[in-house]
PyMOL CGO cylinders between C-alpha atoms (Angstrom):
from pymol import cmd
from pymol.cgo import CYLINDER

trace = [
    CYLINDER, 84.85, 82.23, 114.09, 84.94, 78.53, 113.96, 0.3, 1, 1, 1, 1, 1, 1,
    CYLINDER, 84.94, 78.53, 113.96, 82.35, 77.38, 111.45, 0.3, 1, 1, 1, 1, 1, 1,
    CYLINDER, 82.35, 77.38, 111.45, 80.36, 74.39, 111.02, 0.3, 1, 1, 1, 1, 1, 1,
    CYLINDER, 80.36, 74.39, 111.02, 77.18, 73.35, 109.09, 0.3, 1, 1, 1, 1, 1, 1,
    CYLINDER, 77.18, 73.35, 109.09, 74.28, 71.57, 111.39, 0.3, 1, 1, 1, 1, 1, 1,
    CYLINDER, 74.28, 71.57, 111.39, 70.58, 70.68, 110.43, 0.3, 1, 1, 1, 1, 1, 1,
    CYLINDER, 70.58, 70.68, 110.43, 67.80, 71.45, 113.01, 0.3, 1, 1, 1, 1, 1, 1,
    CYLINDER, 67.80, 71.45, 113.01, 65.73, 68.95, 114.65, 0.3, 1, 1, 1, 1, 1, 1,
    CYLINDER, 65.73, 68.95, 114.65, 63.62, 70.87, 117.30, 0.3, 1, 1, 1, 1, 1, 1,
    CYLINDER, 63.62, 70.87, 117.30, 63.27, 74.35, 117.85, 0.3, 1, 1, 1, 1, 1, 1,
    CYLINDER, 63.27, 74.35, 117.85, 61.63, 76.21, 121.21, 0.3, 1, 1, 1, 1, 1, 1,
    CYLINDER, 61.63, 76.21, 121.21, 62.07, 79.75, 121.03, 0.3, 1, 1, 1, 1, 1, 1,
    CYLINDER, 62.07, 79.75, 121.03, 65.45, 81.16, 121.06, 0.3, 1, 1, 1, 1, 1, 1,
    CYLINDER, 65.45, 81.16, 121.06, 66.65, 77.16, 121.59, 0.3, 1, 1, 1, 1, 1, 1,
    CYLINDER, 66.65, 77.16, 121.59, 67.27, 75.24, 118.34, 0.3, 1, 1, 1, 1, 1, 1,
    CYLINDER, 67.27, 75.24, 118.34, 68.12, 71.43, 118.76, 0.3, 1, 1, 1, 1, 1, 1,
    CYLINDER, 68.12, 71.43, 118.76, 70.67, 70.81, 116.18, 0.3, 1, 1, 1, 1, 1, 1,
    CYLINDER, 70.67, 70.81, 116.18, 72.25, 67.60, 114.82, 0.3, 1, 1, 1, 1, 1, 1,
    CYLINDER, 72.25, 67.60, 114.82, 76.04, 67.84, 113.40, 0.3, 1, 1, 1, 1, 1, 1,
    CYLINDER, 76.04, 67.84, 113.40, 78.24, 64.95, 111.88, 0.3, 1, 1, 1, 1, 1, 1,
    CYLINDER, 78.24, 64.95, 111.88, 81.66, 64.73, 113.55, 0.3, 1, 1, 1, 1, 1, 1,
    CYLINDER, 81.66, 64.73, 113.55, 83.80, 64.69, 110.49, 0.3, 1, 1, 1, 1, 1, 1,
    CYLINDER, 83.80, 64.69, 110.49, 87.79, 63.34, 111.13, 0.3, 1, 1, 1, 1, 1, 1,
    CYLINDER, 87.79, 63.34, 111.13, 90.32, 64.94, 109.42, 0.3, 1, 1, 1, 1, 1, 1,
    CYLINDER, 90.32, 64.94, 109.42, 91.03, 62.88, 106.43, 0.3, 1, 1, 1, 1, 1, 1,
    CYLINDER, 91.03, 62.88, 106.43, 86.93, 63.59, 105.19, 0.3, 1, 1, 1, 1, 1, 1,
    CYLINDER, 86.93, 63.59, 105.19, 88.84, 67.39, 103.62, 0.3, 1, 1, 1, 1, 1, 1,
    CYLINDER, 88.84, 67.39, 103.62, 91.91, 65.69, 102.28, 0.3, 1, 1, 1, 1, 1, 1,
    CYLINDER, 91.91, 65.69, 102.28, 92.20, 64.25, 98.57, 0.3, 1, 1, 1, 1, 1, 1,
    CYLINDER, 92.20, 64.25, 98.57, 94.33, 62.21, 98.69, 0.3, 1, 1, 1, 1, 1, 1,
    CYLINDER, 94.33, 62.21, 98.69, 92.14, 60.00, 101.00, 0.3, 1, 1, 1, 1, 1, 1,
    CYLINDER, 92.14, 60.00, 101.00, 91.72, 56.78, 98.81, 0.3, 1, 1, 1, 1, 1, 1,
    CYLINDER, 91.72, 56.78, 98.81, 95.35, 56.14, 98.59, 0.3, 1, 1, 1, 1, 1, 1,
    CYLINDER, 95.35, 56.14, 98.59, 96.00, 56.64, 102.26, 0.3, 1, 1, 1, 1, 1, 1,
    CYLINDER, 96.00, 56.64, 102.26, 95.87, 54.25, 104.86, 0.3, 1, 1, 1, 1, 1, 1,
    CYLINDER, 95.87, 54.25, 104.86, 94.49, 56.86, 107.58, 0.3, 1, 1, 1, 1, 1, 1,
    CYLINDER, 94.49, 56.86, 107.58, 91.87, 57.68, 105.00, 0.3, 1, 1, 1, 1, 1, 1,
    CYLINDER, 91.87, 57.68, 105.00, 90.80, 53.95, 104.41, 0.3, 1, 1, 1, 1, 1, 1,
    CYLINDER, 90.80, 53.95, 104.41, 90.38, 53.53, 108.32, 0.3, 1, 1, 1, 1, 1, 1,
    CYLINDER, 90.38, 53.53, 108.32, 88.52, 56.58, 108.87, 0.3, 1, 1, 1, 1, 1, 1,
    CYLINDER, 88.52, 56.58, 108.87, 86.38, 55.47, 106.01, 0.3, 1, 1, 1, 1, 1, 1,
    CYLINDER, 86.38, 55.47, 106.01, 85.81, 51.72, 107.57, 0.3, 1, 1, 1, 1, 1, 1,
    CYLINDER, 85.81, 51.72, 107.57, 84.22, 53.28, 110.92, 0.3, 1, 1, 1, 1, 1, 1,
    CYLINDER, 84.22, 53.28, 110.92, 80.61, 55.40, 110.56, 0.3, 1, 1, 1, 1, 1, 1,
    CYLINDER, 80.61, 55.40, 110.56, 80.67, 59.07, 111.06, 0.3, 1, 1, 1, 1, 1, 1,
    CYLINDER, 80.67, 59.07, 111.06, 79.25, 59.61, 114.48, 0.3, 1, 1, 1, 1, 1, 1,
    CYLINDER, 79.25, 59.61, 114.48, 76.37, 62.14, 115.11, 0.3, 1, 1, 1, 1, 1, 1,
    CYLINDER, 76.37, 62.14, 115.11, 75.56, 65.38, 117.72, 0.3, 1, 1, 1, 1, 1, 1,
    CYLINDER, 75.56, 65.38, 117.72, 73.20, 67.00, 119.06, 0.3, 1, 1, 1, 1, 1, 1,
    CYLINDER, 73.20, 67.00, 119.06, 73.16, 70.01, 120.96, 0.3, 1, 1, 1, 1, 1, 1,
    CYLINDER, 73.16, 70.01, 120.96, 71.17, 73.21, 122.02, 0.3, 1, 1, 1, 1, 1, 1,
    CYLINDER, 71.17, 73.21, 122.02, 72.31, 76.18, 120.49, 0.3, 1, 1, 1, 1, 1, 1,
    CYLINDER, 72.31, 76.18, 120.49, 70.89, 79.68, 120.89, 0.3, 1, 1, 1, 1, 1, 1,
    CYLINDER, 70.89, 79.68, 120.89, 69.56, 81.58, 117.89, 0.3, 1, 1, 1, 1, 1, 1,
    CYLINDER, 69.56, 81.58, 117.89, 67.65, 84.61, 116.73, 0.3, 1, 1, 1, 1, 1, 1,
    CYLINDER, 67.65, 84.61, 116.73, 66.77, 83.61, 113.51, 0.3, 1, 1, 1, 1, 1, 1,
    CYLINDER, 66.77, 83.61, 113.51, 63.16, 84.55, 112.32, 0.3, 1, 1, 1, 1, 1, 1,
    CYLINDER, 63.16, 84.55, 112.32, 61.10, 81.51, 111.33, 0.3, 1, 1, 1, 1, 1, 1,
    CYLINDER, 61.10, 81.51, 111.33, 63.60, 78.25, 112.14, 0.3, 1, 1, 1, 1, 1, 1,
    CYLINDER, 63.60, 78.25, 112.14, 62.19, 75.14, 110.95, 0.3, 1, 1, 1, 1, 1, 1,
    CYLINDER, 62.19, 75.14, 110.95, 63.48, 71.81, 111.78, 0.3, 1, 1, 1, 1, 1, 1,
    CYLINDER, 63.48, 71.81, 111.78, 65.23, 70.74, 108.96, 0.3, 1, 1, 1, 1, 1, 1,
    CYLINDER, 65.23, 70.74, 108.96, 66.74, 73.89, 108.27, 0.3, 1, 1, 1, 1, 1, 1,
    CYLINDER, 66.74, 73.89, 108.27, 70.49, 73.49, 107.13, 0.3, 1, 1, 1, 1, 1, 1,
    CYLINDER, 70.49, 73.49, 107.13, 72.47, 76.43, 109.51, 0.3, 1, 1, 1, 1, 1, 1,
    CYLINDER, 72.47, 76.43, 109.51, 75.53, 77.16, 110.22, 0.3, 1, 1, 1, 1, 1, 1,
    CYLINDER, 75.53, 77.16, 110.22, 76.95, 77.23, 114.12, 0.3, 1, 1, 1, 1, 1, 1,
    CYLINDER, 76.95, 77.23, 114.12, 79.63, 79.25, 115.46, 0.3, 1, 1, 1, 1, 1, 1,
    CYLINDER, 79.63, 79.25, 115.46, 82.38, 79.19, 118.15, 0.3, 1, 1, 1, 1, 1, 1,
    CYLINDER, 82.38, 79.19, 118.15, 84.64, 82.45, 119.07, 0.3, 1, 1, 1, 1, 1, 1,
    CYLINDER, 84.64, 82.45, 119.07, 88.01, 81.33, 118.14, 0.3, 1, 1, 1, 1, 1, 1,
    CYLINDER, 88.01, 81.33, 118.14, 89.54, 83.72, 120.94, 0.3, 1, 1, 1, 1, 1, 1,
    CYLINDER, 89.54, 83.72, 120.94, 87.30, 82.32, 123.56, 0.3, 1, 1, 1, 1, 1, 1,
    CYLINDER, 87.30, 82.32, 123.56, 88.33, 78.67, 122.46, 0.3, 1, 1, 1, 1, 1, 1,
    CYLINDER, 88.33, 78.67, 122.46, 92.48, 79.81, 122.22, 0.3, 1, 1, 1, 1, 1, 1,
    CYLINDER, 92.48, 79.81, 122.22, 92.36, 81.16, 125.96, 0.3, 1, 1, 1, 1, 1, 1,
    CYLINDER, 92.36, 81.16, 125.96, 90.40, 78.10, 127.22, 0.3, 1, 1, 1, 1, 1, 1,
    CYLINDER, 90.40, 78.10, 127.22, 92.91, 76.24, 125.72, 0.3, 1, 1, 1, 1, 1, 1,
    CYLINDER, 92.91, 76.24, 125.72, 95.91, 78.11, 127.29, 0.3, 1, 1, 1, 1, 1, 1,
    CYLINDER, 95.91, 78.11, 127.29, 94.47, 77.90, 130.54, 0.3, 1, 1, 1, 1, 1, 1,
    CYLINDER, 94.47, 77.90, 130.54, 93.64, 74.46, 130.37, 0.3, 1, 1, 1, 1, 1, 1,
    CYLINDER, 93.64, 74.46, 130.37, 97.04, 72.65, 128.75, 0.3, 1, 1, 1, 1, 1, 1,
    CYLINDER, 97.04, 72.65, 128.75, 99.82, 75.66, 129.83, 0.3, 1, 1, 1, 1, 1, 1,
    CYLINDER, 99.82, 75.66, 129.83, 98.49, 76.37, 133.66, 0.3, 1, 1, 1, 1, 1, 1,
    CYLINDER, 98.49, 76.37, 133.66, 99.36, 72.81, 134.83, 0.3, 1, 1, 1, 1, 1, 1,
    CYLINDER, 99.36, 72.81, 134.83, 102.03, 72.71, 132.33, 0.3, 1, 1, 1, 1, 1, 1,
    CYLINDER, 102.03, 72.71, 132.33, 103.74, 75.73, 134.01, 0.3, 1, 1, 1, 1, 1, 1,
    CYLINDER, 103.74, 75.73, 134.01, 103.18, 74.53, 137.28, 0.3, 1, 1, 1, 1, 1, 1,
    CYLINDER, 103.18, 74.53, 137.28, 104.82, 71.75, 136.84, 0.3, 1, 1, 1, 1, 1, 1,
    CYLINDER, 104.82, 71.75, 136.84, 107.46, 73.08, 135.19, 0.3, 1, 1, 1, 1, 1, 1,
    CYLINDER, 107.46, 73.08, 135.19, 107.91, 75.75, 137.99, 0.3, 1, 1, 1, 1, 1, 1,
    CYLINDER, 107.91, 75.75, 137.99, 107.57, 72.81, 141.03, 0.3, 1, 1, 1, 1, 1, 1,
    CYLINDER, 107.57, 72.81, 141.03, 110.25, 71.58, 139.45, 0.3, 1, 1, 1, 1, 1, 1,
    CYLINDER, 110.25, 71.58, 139.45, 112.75, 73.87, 139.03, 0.3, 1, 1, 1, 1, 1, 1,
    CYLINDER, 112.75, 73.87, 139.03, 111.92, 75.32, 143.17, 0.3, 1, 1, 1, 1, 1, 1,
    CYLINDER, 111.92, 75.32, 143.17, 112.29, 71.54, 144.34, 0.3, 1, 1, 1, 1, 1, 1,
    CYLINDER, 112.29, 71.54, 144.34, 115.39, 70.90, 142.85, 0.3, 1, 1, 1, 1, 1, 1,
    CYLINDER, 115.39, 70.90, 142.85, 117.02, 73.96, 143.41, 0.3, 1, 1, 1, 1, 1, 1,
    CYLINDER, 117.02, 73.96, 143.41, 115.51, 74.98, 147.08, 0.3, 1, 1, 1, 1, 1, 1,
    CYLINDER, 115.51, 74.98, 147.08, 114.21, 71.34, 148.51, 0.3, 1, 1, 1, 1, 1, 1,
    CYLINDER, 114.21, 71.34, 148.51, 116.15, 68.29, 147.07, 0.3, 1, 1, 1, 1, 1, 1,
    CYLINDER, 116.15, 68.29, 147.07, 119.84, 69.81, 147.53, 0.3, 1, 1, 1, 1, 1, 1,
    CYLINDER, 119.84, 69.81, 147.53, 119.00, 69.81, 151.16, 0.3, 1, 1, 1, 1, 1, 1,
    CYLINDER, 119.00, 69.81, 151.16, 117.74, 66.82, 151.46, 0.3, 1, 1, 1, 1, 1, 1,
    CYLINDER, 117.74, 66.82, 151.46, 118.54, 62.57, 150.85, 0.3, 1, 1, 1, 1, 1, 1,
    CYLINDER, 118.54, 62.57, 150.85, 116.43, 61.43, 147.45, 0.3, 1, 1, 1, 1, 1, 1,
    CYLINDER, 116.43, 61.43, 147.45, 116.70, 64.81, 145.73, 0.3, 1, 1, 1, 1, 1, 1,
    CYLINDER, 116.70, 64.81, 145.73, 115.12, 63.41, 142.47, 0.3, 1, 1, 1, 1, 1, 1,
    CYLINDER, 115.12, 63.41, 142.47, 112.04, 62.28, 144.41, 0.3, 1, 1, 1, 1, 1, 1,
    CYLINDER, 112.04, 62.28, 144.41, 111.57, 65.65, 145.84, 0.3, 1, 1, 1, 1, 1, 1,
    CYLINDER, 111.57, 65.65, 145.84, 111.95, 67.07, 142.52, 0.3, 1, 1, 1, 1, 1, 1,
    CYLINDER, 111.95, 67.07, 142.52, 109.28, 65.05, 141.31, 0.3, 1, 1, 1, 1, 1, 1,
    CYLINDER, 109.28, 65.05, 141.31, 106.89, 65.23, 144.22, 0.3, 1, 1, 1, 1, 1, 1,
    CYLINDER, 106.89, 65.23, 144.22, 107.41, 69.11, 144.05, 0.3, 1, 1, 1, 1, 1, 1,
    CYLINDER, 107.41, 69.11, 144.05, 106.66, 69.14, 140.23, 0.3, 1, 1, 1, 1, 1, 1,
    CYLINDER, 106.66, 69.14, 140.23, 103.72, 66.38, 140.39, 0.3, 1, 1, 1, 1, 1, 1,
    CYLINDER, 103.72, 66.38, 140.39, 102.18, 68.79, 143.67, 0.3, 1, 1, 1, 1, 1, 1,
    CYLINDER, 102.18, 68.79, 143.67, 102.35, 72.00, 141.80, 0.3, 1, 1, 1, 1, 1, 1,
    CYLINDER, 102.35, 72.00, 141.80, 101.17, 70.44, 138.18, 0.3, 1, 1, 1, 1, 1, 1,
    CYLINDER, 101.17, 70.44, 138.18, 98.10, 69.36, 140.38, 0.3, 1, 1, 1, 1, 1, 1,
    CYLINDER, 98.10, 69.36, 140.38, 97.56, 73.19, 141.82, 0.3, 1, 1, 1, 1, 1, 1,
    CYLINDER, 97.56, 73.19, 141.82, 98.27, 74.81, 138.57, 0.3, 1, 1, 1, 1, 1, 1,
    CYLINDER, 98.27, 74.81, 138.57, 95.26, 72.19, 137.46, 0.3, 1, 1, 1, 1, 1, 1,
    CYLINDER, 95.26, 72.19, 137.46, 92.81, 73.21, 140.01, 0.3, 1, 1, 1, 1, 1, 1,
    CYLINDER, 92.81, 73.21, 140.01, 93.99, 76.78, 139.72, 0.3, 1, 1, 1, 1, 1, 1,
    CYLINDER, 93.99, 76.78, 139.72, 92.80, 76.51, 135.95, 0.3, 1, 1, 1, 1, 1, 1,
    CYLINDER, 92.80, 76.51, 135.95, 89.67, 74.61, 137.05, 0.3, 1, 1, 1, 1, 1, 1,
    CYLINDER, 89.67, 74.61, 137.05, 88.79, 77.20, 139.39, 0.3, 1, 1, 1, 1, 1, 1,
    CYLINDER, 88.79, 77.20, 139.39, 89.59, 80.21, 136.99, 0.3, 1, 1, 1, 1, 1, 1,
    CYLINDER, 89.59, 80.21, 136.99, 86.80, 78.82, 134.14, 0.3, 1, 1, 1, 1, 1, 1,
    CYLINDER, 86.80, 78.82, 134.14, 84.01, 78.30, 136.21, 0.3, 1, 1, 1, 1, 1, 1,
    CYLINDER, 84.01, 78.30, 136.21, 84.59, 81.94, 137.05, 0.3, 1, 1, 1, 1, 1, 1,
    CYLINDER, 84.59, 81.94, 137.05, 85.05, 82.87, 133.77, 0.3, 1, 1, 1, 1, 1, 1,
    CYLINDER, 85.05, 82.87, 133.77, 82.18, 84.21, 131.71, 0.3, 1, 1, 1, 1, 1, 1,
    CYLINDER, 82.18, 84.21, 131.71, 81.44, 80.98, 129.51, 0.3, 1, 1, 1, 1, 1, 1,
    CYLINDER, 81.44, 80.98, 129.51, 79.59, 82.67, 126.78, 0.3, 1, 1, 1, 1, 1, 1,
    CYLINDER, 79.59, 82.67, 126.78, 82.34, 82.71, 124.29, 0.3, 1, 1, 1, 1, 1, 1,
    CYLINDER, 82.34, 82.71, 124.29, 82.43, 79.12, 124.29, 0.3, 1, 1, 1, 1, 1, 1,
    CYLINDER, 82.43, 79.12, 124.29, 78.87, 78.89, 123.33, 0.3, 1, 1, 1, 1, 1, 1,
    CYLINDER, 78.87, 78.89, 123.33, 77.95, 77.87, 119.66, 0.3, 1, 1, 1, 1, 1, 1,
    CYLINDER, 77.95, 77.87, 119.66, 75.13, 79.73, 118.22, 0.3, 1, 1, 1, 1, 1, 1,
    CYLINDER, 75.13, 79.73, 118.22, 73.32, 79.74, 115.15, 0.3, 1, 1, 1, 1, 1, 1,
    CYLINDER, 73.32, 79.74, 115.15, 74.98, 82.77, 112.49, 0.3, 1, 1, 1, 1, 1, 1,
    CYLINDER, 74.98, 82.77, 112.49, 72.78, 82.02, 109.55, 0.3, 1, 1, 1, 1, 1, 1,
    CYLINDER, 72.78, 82.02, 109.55, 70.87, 79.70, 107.26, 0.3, 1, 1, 1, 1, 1, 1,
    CYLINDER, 70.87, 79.70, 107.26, 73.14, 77.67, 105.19, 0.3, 1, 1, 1, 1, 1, 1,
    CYLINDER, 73.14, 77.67, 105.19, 71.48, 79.43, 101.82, 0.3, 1, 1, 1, 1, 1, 1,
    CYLINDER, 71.48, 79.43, 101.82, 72.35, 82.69, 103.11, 0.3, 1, 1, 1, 1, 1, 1,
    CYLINDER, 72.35, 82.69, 103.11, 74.96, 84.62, 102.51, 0.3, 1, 1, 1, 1, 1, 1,
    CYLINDER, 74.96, 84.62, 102.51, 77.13, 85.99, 105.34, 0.3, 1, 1, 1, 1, 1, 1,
    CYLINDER, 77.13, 85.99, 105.34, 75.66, 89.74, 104.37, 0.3, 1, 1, 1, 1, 1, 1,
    CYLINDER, 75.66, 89.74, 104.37, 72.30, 88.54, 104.31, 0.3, 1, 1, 1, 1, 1, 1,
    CYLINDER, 72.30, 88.54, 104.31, 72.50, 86.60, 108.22, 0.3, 1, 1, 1, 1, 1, 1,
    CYLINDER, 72.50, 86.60, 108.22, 73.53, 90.57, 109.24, 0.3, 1, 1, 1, 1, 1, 1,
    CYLINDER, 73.53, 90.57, 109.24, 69.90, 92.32, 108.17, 0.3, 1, 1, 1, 1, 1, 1,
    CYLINDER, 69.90, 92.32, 108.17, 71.83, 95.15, 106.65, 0.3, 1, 1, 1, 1, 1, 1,
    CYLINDER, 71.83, 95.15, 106.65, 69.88, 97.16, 104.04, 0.3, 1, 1, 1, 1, 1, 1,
    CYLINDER, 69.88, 97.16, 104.04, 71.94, 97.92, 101.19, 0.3, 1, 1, 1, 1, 1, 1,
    CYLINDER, 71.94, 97.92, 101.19, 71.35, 102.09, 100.08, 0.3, 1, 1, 1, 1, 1, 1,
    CYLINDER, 71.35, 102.09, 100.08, 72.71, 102.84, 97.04, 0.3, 1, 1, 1, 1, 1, 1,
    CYLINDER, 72.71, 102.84, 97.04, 73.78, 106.50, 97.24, 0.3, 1, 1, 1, 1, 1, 1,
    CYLINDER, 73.78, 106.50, 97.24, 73.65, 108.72, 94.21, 0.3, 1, 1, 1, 1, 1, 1,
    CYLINDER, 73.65, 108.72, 94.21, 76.64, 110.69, 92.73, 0.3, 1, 1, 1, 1, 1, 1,
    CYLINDER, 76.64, 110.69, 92.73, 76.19, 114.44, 94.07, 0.3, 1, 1, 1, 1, 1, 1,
    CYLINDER, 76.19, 114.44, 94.07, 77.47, 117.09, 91.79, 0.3, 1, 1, 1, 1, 1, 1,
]
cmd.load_cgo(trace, "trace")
């Protein structure tokens, strides 16, 4: 699970309005007063989020410090979808314009491209069409726990303690 800490500024029912800071990637380094990334990212204000995230958290307050969630597998297959689809396509366009279009034809390297451009462009809209197919629950954050809980706690297990039978 991708993790993130996020106050609460309206709750209604299982919806919680929360409010995250988008942090860049020089806000976990240390070395970020002698760098000049760090110095930049420092000169420009963190920006702000809100979103609706789903919870069933007994007695949420606004102003409540939580932590949201995101499936990492759900977020990994997007992502393979989304970058390698067109990716292949346009890898495969290429390959079947050069080798079965251009050689029989005058401009080969503008077929090639054409082919690869055309079937980057369906391998695209093949991905777009596959996710808004796709179940998009996994992609949903929700609220796991208050931030003063422990990970143990946010699960409503109770501990037994079983005695030693002889």
């Amino acid at each position: 699970m991708i993790e993130e800490t996020a106050f609460v500024t309206r709750v209604n029912g299982g919806i919680a309005d929360v409010e995250s800071m988008v942090k860049s990637s020089c806000s976990g380094c240390q070395q970020q007063q002698s760098c000049g990334s760090g110095q930049v990212a420092n000169a420009f204000p963190q920006k702000r989020v809100v979103f609706s995230v789903e919870h069933d958290i007994d007695n949420l307050a606004v102003g409540d410090e939580v932590v949201i969630a995101l499936d990492e597998k759900a977020m990994l297959a997007t992502a393979f979808v989304v970058y390698l689809w067109p990716l292949f396509g346009l890898l495969i366009g290429a390959v079947v314009s050069q080798l079965w279009i251009a050689e029989r034809m005058q401009y080969s390297e503008l077929w090639a491209v054409l082919g690869a451009m055309l079937s980057a462009v369906c391998g695209w809209w093949l991905a777009k069409r596959h996710q808004r197919k796709k179940d998009q629950q996994g992609l949903r954050p929700h609220i796991v726990r208050r931030c003063n809980q422990s990970p143990e706690q946010s699960l409503k297990i109770d501990v037994v303690e079983l005695s030693n039978r002889d």
